[in-house]
C-alpha positions in Angstrom: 130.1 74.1 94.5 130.9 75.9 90.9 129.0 76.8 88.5 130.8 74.4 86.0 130.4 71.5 89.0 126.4 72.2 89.1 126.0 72.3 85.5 128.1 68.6 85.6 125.6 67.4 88.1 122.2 68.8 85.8 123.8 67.3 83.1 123.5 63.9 84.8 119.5 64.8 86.2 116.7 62.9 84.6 114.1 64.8 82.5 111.2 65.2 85.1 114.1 66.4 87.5 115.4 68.8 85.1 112.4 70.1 84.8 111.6 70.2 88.2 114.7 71.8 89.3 114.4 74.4 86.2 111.1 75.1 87.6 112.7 76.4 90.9 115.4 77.7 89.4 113.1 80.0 87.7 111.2 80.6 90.9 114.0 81.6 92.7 114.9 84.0 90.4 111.6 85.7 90.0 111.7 86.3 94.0 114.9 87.9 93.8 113.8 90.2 91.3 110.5 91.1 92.3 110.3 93.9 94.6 109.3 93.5 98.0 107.6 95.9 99.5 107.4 97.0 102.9 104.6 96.5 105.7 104.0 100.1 105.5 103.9 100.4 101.6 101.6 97.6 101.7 99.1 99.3 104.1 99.3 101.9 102.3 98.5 100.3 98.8 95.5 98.9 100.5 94.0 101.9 101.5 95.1 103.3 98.1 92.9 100.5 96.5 90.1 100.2 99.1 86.7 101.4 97.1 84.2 103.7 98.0 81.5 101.5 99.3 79.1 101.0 96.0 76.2 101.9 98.3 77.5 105.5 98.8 78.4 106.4 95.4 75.2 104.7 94.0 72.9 107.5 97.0 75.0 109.9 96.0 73.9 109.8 92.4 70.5 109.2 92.7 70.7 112.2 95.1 72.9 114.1 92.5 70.5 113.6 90.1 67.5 115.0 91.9 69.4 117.9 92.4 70.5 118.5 88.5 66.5 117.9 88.5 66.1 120.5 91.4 63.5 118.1 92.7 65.2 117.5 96.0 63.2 117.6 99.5 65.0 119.5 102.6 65.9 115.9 104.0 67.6 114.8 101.3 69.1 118.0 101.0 70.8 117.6 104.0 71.1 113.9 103.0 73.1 114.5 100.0 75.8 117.1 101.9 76.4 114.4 104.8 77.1 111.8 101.2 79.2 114.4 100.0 81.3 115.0 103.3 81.6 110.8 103.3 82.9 110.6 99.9 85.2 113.5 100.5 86.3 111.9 103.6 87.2 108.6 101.6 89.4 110.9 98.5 91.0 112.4 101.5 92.1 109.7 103.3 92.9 108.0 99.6 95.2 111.3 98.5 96.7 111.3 102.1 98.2 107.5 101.4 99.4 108.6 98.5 101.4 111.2 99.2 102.8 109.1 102.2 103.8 106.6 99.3 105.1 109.0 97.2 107.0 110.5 100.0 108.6 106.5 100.7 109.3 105.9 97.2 110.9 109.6 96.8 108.8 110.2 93.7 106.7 113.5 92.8 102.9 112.0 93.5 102.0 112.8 89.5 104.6 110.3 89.2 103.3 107.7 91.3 99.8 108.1 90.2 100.7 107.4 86.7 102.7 104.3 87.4 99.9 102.8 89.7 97.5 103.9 87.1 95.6 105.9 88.9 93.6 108.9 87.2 92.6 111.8 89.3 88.6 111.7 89.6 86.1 113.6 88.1 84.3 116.3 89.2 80.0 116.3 89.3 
């Protein structure tokens, strides 16, 4: 069918099939132009996005903060490197997903970070 025969046949559609069919028409054209990504760029965006468990980060400041306070015992001396080798454990794993993204999408990983928003963390 041509474009000219299609547009003869909307001409003749009632207005709740108009709309209807603009509806798809619209939908069809927004899945064409949205990317799709693949199964291993999705994984990968997942793990990008999984959080540090609130738990961890919320020990590891009240730790932290002893510390700044130097009024930590031994135990949570030791408590507060194992939180530490955790956390670090999670921004490696996060920064190793990246750059296998980045490495995909055939961008420099400053790139990538800025168009997924992502800010490089601060340092306590």
């Amino acid at each position: 069918m041509s474009v000219d025969e299609l547009l003869r046949a909307v001409d003749d559609l009632s207005e709740p099939d108009l709309e209807h069919l603009l509806d798809r028409v619209l939908f069809t054209r927004a899945r064409r132009k949205a990317p799709v990504l693949s199964h291993e760029e999705t994984v990968l965006l997942l793990e990008i996005n999984q959080g540090m468990p609130s738990e961890l980060h919320n020990r590891y400041e009240v730790l932290a903060t002893k510390r700044d306070d130097d009024a930590l015992t031994e135990a949570e001396q030791a408590e507060l490197l194992d939180v530490g080798d955790q956390m670090e454990g999670f921004g490696v794993k996060r920064l190793e997903s990246l750059i296998k993204l980045a490495t995909i999408r055939q961008v420099p990983l400053p790139q990538l970070m800025t168009d997924l928003g992502i800010q490089s963390p601060g340092v306590r």
